[in-house]
Structure formats: C-alpha cells, structure tokens
NURO-882349 format. One record per residue (C-alpha): residue number from 1; residue in one letter; x, y, z. Coordinates in Angstrom, 2 decimals, decimal comma, always signed. Layout:
// NURO-882349
- NUM|A|X|Y|Z
...
This chain:
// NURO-882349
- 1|X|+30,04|+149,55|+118,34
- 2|X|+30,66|+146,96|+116,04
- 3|X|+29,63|+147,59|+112,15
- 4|X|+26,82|+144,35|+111,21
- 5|X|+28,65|+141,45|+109,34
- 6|X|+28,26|+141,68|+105,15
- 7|X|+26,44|+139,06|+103,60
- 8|X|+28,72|+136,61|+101,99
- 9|X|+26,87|+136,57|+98,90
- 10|X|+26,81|+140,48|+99,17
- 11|X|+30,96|+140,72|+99,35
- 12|X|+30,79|+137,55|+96,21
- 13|X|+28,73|+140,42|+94,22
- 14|X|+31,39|+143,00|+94,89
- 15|X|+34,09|+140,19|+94,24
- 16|X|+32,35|+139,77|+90,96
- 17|X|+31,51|+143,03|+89,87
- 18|X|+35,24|+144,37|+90,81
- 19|X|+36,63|+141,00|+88,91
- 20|X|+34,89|+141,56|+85,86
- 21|X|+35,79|+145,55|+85,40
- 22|X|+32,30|+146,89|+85,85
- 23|X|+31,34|+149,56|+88,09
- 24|X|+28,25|+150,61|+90,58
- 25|X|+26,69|+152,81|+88,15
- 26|X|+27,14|+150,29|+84,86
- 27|X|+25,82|+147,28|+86,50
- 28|X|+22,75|+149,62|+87,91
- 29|X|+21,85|+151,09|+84,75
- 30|X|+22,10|+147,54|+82,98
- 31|X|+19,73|+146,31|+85,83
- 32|X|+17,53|+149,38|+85,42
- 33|X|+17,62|+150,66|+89,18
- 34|X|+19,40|+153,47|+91,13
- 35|X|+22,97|+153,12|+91,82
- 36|X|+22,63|+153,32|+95,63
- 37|X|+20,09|+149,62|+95,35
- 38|X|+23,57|+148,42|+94,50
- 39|X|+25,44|+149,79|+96,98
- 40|X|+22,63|+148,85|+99,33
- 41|X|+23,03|+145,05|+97,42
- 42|X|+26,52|+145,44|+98,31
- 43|X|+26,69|+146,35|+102,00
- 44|X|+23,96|+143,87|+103,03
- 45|X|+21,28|+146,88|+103,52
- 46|X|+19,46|+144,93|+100,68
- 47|X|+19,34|+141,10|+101,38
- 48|X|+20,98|+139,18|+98,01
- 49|X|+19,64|+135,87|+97,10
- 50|X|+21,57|+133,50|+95,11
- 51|X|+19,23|+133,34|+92,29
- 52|X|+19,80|+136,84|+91,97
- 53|X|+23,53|+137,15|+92,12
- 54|X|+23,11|+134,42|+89,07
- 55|X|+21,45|+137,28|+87,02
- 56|X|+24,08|+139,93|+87,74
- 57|X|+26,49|+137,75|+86,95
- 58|X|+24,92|+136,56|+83,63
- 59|X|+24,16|+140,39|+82,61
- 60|X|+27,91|+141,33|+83,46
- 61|X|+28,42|+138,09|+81,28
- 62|X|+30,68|+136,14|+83,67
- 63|X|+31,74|+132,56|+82,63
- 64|X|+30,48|+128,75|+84,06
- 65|X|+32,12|+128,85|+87,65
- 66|X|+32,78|+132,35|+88,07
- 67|X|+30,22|+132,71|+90,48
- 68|X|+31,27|+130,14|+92,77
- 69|X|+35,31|+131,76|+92,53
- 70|X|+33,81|+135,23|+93,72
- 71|X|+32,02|+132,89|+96,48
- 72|X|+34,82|+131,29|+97,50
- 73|X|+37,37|+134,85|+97,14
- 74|X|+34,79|+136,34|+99,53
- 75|X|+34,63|+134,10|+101,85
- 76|X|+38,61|+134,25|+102,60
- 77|X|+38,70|+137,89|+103,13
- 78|X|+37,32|+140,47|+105,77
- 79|X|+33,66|+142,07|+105,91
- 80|X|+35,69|+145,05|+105,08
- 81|X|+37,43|+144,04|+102,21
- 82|X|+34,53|+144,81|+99,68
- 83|X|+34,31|+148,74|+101,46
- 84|X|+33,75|+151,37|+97,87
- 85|X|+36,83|+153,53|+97,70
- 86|X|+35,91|+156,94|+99,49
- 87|X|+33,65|+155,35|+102,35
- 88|X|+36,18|+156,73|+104,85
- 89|X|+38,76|+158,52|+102,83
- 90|X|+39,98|+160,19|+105,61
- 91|X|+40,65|+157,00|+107,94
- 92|X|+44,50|+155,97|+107,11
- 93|X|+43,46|+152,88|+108,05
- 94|X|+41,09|+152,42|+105,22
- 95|X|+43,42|+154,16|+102,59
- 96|X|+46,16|+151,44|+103,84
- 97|X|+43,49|+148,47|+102,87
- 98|X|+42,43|+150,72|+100,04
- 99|X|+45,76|+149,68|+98,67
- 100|X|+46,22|+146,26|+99,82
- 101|X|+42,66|+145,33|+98,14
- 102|X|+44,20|+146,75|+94,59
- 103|X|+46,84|+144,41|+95,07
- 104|X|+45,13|+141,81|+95,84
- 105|X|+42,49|+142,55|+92,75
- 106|X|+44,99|+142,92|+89,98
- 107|X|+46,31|+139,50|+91,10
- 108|X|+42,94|+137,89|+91,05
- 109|X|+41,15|+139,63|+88,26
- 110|X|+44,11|+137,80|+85,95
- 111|X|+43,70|+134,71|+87,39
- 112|X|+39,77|+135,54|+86,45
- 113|X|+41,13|+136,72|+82,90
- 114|X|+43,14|+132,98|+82,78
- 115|X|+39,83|+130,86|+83,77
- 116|X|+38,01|+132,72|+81,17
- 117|X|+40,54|+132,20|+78,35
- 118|X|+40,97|+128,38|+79,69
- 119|X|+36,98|+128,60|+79,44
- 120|X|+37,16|+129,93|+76,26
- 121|X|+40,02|+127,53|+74,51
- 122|X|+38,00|+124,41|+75,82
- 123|X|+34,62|+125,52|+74,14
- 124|X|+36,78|+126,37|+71,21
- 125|X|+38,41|+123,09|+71,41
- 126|X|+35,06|+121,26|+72,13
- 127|X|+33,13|+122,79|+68,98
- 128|X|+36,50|+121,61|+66,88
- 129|X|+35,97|+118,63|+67,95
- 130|X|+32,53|+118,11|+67,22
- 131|X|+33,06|+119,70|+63,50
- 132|X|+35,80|+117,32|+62,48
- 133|X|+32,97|+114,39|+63,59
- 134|X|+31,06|+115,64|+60,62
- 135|X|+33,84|+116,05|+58,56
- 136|X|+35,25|+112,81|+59,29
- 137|X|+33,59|+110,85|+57,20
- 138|X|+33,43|+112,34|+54,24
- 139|X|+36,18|+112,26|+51,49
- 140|X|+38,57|+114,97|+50,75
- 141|X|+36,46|+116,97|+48,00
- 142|X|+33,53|+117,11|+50,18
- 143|X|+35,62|+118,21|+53,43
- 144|X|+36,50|+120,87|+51,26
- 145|X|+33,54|+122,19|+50,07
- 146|X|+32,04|+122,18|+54,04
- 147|X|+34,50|+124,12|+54,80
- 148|X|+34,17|+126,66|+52,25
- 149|X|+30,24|+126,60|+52,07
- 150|X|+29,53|+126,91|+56,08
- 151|X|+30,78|+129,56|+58,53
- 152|X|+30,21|+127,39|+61,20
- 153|X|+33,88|+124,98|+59,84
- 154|X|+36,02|+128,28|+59,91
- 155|X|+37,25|+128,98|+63,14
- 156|X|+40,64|+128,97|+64,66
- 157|X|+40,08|+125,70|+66,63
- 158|X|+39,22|+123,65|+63,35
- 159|X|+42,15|+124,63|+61,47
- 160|X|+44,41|+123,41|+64,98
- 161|X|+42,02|+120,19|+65,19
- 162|X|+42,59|+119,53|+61,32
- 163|X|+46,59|+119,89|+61,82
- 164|X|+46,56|+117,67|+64,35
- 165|X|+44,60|+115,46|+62,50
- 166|X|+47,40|+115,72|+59,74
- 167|X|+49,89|+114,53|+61,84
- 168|X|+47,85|+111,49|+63,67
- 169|X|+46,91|+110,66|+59,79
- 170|X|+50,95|+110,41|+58,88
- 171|X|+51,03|+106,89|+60,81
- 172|X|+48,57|+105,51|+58,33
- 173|X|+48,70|+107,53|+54,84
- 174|X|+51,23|+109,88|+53,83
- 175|X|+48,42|+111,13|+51,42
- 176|X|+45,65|+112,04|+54,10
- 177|X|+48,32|+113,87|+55,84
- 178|X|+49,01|+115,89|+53,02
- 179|X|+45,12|+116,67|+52,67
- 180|X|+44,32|+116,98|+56,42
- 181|X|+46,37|+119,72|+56,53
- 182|X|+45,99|+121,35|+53,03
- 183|X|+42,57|+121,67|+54,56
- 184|X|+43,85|+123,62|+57,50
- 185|X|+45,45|+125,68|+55,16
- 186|X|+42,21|+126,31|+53,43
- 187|X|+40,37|+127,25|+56,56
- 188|X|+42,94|+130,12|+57,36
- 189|X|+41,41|+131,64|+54,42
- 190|X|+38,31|+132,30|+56,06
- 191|X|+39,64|+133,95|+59,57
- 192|X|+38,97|+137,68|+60,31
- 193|X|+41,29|+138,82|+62,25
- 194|X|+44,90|+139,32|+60,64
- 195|X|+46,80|+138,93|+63,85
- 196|X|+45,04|+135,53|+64,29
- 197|X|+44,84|+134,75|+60,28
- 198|X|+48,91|+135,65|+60,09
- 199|X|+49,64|+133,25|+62,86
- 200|X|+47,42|+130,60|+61,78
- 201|X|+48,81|+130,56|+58,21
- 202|X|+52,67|+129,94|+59,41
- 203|X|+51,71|+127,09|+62,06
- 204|X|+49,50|+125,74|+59,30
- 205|X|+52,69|+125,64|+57,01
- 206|X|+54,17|+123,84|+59,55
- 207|X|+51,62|+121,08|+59,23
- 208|X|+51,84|+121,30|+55,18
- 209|X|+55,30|+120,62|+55,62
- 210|X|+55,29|+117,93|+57,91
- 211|X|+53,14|+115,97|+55,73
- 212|X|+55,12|+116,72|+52,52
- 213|X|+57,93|+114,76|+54,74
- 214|X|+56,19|+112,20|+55,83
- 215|X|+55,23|+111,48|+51,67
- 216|X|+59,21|+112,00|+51,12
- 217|X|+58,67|+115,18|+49,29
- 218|X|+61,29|+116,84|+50,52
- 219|X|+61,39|+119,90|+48,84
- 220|X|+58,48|+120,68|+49,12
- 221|X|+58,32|+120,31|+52,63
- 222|X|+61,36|+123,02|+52,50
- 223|X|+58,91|+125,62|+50,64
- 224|X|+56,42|+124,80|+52,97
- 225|X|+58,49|+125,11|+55,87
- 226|X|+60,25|+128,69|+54,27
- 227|X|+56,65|+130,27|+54,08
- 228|X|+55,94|+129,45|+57,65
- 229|X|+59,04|+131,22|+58,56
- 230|X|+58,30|+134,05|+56,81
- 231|X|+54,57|+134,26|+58,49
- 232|X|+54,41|+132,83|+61,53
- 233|X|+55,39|+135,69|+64,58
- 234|X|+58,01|+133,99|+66,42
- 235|X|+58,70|+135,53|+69,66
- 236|X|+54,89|+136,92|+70,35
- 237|X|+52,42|+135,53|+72,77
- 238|X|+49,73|+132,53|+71,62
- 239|X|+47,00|+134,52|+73,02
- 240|X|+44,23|+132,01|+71,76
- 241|X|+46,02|+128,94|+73,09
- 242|X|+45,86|+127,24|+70,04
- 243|X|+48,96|+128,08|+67,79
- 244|X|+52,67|+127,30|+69,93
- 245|X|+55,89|+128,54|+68,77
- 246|X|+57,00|+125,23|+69,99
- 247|X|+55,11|+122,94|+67,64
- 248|X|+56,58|+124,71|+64,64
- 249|X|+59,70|+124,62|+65,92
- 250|X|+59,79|+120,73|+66,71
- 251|X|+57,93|+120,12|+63,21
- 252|X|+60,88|+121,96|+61,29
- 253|X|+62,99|+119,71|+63,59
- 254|X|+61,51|+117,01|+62,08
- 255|X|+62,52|+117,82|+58,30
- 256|X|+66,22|+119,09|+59,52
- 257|X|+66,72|+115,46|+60,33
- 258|X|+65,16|+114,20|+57,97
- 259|X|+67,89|+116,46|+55,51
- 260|X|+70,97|+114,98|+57,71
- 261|X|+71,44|+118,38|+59,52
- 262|X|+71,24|+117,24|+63,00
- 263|X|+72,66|+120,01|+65,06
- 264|X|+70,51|+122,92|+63,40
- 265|X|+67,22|+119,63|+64,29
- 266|X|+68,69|+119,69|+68,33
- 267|X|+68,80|+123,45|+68,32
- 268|X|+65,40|+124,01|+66,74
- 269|X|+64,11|+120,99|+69,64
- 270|X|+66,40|+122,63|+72,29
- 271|X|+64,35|+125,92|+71,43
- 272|X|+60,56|+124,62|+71,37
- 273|X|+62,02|+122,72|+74,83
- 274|X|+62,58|+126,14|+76,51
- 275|X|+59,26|+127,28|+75,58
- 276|X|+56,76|+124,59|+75,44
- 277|X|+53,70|+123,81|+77,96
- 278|X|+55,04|+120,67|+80,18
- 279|X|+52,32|+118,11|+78,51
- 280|X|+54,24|+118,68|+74,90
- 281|X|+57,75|+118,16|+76,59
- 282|X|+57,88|+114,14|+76,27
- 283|X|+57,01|+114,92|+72,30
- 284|X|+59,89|+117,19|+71,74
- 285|X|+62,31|+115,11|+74,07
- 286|X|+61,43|+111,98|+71,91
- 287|X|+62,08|+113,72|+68,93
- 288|X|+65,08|+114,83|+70,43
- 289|X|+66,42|+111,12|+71,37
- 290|X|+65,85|+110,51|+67,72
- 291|X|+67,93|+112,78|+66,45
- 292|X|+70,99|+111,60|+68,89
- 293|X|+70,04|+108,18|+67,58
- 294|X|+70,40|+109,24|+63,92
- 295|X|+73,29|+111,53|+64,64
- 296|X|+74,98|+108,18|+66,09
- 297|X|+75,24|+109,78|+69,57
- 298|X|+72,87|+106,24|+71,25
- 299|X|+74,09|+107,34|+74,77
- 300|X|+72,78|+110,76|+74,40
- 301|X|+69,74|+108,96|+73,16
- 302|X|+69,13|+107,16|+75,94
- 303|X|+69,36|+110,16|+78,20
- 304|X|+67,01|+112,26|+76,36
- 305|X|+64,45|+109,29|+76,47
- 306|X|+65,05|+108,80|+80,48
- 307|X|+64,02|+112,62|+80,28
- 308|X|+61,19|+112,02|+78,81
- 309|X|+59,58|+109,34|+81,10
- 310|X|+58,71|+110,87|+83,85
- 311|X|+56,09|+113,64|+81,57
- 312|X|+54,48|+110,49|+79,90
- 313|X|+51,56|+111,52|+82,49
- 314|X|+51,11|+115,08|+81,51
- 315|X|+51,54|+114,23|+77,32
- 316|X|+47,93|+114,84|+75,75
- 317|X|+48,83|+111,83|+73,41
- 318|X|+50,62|+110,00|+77,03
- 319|X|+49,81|+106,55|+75,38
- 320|X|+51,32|+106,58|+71,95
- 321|X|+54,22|+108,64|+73,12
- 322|X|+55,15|+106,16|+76,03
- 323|X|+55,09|+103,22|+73,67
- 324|X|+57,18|+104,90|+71,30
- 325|X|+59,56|+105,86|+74,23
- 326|X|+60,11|+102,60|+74,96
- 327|X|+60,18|+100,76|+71,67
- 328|X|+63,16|+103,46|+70,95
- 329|X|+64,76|+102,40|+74,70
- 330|X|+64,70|+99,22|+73,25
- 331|X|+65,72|+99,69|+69,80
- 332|X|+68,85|+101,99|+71,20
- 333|X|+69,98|+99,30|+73,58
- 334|X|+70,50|+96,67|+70,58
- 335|X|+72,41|+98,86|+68,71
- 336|X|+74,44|+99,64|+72,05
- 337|X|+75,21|+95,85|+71,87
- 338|X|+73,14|+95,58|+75,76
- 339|X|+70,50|+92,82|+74,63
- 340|X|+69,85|+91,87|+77,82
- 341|X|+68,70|+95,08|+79,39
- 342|X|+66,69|+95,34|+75,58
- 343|X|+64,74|+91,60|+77,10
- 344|X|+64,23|+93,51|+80,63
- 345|X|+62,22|+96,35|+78,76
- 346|X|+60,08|+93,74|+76,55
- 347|X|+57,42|+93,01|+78,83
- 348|X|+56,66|+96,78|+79,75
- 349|X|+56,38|+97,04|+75,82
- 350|X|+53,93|+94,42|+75,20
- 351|X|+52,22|+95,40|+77,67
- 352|X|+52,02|+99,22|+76,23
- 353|X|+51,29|+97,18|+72,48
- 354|X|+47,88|+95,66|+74,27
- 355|X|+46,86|+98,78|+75,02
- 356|X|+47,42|+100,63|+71,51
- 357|X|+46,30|+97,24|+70,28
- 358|X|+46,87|+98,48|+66,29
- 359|X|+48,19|+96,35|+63,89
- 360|X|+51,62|+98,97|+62,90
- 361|X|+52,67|+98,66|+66,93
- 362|X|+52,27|+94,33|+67,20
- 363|X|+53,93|+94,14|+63,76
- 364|X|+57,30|+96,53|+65,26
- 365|X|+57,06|+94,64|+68,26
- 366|X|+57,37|+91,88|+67,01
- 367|X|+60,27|+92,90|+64,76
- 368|X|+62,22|+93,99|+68,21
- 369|X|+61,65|+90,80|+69,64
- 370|X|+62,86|+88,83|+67,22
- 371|X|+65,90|+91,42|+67,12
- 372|X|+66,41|+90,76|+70,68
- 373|X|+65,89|+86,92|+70,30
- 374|X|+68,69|+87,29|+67,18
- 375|X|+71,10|+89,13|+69,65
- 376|X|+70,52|+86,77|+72,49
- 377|X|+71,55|+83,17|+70,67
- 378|X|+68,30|+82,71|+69,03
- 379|X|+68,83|+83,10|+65,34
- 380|X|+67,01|+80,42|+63,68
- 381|X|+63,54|+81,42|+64,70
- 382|X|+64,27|+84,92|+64,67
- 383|X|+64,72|+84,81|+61,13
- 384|X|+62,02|+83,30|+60,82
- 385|X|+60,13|+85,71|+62,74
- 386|X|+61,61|+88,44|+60,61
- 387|X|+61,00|+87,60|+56,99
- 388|X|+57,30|+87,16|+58,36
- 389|X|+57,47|+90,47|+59,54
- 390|X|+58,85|+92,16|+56,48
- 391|X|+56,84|+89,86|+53,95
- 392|X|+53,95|+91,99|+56,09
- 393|X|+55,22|+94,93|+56,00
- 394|X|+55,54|+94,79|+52,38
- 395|X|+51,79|+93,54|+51,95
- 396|X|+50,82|+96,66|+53,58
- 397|X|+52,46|+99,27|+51,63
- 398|X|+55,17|+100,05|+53,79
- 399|X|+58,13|+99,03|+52,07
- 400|X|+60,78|+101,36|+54,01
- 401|X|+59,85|+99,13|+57,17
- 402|X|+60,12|+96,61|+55,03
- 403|X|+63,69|+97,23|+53,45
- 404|X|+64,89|+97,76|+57,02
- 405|X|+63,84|+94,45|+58,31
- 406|X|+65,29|+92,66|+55,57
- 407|X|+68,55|+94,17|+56,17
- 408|X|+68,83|+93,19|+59,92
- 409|X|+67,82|+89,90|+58,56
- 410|X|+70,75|+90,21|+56,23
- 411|X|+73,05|+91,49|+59,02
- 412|X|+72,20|+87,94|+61,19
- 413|X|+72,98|+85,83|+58,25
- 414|X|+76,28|+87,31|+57,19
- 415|X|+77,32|+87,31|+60,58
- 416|X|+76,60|+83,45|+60,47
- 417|X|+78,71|+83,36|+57,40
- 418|X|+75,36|+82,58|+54,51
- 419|X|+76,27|+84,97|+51,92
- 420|X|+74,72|+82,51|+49,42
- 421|X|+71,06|+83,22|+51,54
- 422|X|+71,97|+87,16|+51,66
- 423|X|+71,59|+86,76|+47,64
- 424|X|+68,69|+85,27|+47,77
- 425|X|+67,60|+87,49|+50,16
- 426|X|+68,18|+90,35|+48,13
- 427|X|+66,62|+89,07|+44,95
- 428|X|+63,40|+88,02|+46,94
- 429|X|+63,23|+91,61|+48,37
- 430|X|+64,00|+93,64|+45,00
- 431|X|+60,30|+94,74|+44,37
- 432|X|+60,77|+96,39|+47,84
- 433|X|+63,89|+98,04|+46,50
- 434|X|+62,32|+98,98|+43,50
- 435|X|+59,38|+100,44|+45,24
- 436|X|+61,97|+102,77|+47,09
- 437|X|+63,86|+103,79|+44,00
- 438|X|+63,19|+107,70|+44,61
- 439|X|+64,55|+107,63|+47,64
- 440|X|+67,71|+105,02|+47,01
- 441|X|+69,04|+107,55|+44,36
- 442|X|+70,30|+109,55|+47,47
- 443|X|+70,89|+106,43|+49,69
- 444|X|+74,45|+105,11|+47,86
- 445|X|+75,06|+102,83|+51,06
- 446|X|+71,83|+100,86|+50,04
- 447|X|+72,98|+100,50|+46,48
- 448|X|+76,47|+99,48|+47,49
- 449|X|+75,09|+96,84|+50,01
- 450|X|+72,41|+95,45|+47,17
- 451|X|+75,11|+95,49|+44,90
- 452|X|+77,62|+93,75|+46,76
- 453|X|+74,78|+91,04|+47,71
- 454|X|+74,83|+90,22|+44,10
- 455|X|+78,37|+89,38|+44,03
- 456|X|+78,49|+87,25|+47,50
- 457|X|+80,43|+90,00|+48,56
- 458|X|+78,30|+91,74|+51,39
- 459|X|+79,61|+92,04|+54,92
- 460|X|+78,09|+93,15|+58,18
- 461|X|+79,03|+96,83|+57,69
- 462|X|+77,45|+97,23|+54,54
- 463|X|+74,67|+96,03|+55,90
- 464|X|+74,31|+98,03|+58,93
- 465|X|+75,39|+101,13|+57,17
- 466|X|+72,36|+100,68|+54,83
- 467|X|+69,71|+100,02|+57,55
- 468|X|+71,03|+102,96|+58,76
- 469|X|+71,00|+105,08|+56,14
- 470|X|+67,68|+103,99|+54,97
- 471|X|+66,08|+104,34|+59,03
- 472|X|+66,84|+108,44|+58,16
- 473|X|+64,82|+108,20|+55,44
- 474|X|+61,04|+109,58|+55,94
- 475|X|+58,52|+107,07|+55,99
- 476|X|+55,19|+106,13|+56,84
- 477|X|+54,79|+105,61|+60,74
C-alpha cells in the first residue's frame, strides 16, 4: 500500500531547514516543542500552514525569498526526497537516495549561500546609497566629521560608494576626486574586521591614486598606487562583493599610461580582463582601446572597442561607457585618415549626446564634428566651429581640452598653407599654454611646436606630434 503524499509546504520546511544547516532538535528547541512535532511537521502527520512555515523560517533567520526557493525546490522533487536519514537504514534503496539527496543539497544549499550574499551585498549597497544622499550635500569638512562622529557612515559599502563617487567626480573636478576618495580612505579607519579593513585600505589606494592622476599629480598617484600594492590581497576571493582585484588593476592601468609605459598598462588591463564580472568588461576593454590609441597601435584600437560593444548592456555605467565607445570609434577613424566611416558613426553619437545631455559630451561632440567636417572638405566653418569650442573649453577651466583643440585647429591651417594665422593662433592661446606650464615642462613636442609657431616655421608634424603628446597627458574628463 501506497505511503500518503507529503504536504508540499511540509517537504518546503524540510527544504528549508536542511538549506539553512539547522537540525530537528535545534529548530524544536528554538520553537519550544518536542522534536518529534517536527518530524510530525515534516511528514505531514501535523498539517503546516503557510503562516507558520513564515515563522520557522524567520526564527532559523532565512532571507526575503527564501521561502518561496524551498517552495519551489520541493515541489520538483519526490514525496520521498525530504525522508530523515535512518527512516529505513536498512532499505538499499533508501541509502542509494540517501546519497543522491546529499548531492543534490550541497549543490543547492550554495546556491542558497549565493542568494543570501547577493541579498546581503544589495542591502549593503542600498544603505550606501542612501548615506552618501546625506552626505552629498554637504562640503568636504563636514563629510568628514559624519563620518567620523556616526557609526552608522562606516561600513564597507560606503567606503566602495565613496570611491566610486571619486571616480564619477574626476569628469567634473580633479579636486572632489581627490576628497571623495580621501574620504574612503578615512572610513577604512573605522572597519572591524582586519581581513575586510586590509582589503579595503589597498582598493581605497587605488581610488587615492586615481584621483591624484586625474589632478596630474603624478607622483603621488605612484605612492598611492605602491601602498595599495603592498595591502591589497591580490589573488584571494572578494567575499563581500564589494572590493575586485580587477578595479585596482585597471585603475593602476590608468596611471601606467598615463607614465608612457603602455605594455606593463595592457598587461595590468589584460589581467583585471581575465578576472572581472562581465558588466565591468566594456570599462576595462575601453581603457584598453585607449592605450592602443596612445601606444599608436589605432587598428588594435578599433578592435578592442568592437569588443567592447556588444557588453554595453551588461556595464552598470552602460550609458556613459557606450558614448565614450563611440566618440573614441570616431576619434580613431580620423586619425586612421577614414572620415567617411567617422560621418557614418555621427548620428549614433548624437544621438548617445541627447541622452547624457551634459554640457562636457555636446561640447566634444561638437569638436568631432567639426573634425570630421575639417577632414571631409569643410574647413572654413570647421574652424570656426573649433575656436568656439576651445574659446569654451578654456572658459570652463579645462585648458588641456582646450590646448588640444587649438592644435587640430593649427594642424587644418598649416595644411592650408596660413602659417601667418598659426601665429596668431598661438599668441591668442598662450594663457592656455601658460595655464599648462607644469605639465609642458615634460611635453618638449608642445614647446617645439609653440616655438616654431613663433618663427612661421610650424608644419603639420609638429603639430600633430604635440596634440599627441599633450592627449597622454591626464586631464579633467
């Protein structure tokens, strides 16, 4: 005679019970009853409401949605799947699906121990979140002094929101970088546990560094970036989530190129590439196609880039990185001399510019258009186009940008033959130059072009090998 059919909410208890690691006997006495009402619970003597499997579950402390998992498990699997070990020892039968049930356990009490962590990292994430809305808007003393004050601003997650901040905040100021993550830095003071305080510190570095770049302090970006490598644990698991190898590895990518050292930059991104989740892919591929762009390998460029595109979807950031994708497609197939695929890829970019709709994007868009235009017959209103573009730039306080646009303005006109406008050119741009006068101490080609602009003696080479060498210059952006 057939044995009765278990309750499905009976085998979801046992589902739960045996996910979560707790036994008969612990989940009776933390219910208060006999160890047999369980078993009773278990094997559908007992009738199990839902209600009540919703208060086992919250004393065994299960997570949103576990509930509904061990619903769903149980409802795949046999009415004898959820038999207690020892039932029928001595039925091979039962010792065969003792086994297969272990199996099939271990397998789903990790994928239990993955929801809960994913659980976990989102609350984590979520809290962050909600602390850097309070922090927002104050200034940087303040920030400061919240952090150090209140328990509540120093957790993991806020020093990983506050580096990302950092690194959003290098498109606008190179000096609320800096902060933003000098904050960070300050709430790794405040962790617990060292494992989690050790890690924290070196990706925090990281950050440090990467805004120490983005302000063109170079050297210290290199002590920054040393420390991290002496703290951070390369090679061990990010248990929390929240710290990846692979961001410090692309962020000391970053400053490699930024020093001229291109191949150790590709084998630092070809590293975080190996290891990274598939949404941070595009980031490190883009970075990637910059460095062959800087390294004056464009074709490589272009392949890393056509990597890229089809992760845009998965990228947490999938907007900014896709217009930045493109505007480098772009930008790569001028200097390839192909301005006519460059006019194919405008409208796609525009379109991408609406979207971000901030000033920084129109203002390089419309720079690359009037590139294009320049490379396509059109130089008479590109020029135009460009000293309005640079005159803005400079207005703003980006004078790199700046500098660079006046030089492919300068390119266009000594290809027409006006060295007499290239001087004047020059002159009207020299509180640019001077603004940049740290950083053209180590750019000789710049000097040698400005120079030679003075005598009516610049040519198209000097000019494109000073746009060059001032594009691998960090800036703002």
């Amino acid at each position: 005679m057939n044995e009765p059919e278990v309750p499905l909410l009976s085998r979801a208890l046992t589902a739960l019970r045996v996910l979560l690691g707790w036994t008969q006997e612990r989940l009776a006495l933390a219910v208060g009853v006999d160890p047999s009402t369980i078993r009773r619970l278990e094997n559908g003597k007992i009738t199990l409401t839902r209600e009540r499997l919703e208060e086992f579950a919250k004393l065994m402390e299960a997570k949103p949605g576990q509930v509904e998992e061990a619903i769903a498990f149980a409802a795949t699997q046999s009415a004898d799947w959820c038999r207690e070990p020892g039932d029928a020892a001595s039925d091979p039968r039962v010792v065969v699906a003792e086994k297969a049930l272990a199996a099939v356990i271990a397998e789903l009490r990790a994928e239990f121990e993955s929801a809960r962590r994913d659980a976990d990292l989102a609350a984590a994430k979520e809290d962050a979140a909600k602390r850097w809305q309070m922090l927002a808007p104050l200034n940087r003393e303040n920030r400061r002094l919240v952090v150090e004050d209140c328990w509540a601003f120093q957790t993991p997650a806020l020093c990983r929101r506050l580096c990302d901040e950092s690194e959003r905040a290098a498109a606008r100021s190179a000096t609320d970088a800096v902060g933003l993550a000098q904050l960070a830095f300050r709430v790794v003071d405040f962790l617990l546990q060292p494992e989690v305080q050790q890690r924290a510190e070196g990706y925090a570095c990281a950050f440090v560094a990467n805004s120490h770049r983005v302000a063109n302090e170079l050297g210290t970006a290199r002590l920054s970036i040393d420390r991290c490598r002496e703290r951070f644990p390369y090679g061990s698991g990010d248990e929390m989530g929240l710290f990846p190898e692979s961001r410090v590895l692309d962020l000391e990518a970053s400053l490699r190129r930024d020093e001229g050292e291109f191949g150790e930059a590709l084998s630092l991104l070809d590293r975080a590439l190996a290891i990274c989740e598939p949404g941070d892919r595009v980031r490190v591929l883009l970075k990637k196609a910059d460095t062959f762009e800087l390294a004056g390998e464009p074709e490589k460029s272009l392949a890393a880039s056509a990597e890229a595109l089809p992760g845009i979807t998965l990228a947490e950031d999938g907007p900014r990185l896709h217009w930045l994708l493109r505007f480098n497609e772009v930008k790569i197939l001028l200097a390839l001399d192909r301005p006519r695929e460059a006019a194919t890829a405008l409208p796609d970019l525009r379109r991408l510019g609406t979207e971000r709709g901030d000033r920084l994007s129109f203002l390089r868009l419309r720079w690359l258009e009037a590139s294009v235009s320049a490379a396509l017959g059109g130089v008479k209103e590109a020029l135009v186009e460009l000293a309005a573009v640079r005159r803005t730039f400079a207005g703003i306080s980006f004078p790199a940008d700046a500098a660079i646009v006046g030089l492919h303005e300068a390119e266009i006109l000594l290809r027409a033959g006006q060295t007499g406008r290239v001087r004047e050119l020059v002159a009207e741009m020299q509180p640019i130059f001077a603004s940049l006068q740290l950083k053209l101490q180590a750019l000789a080609a710049v000097r040698l072009f400005v120079e030679a602009a003075g005598r009516d003696a610049a040519t198209v080479e000097m000019a494109r090998a000073a746009a060059k060498a001032l594009c691998r210059a960090p800036r703002h952006g």
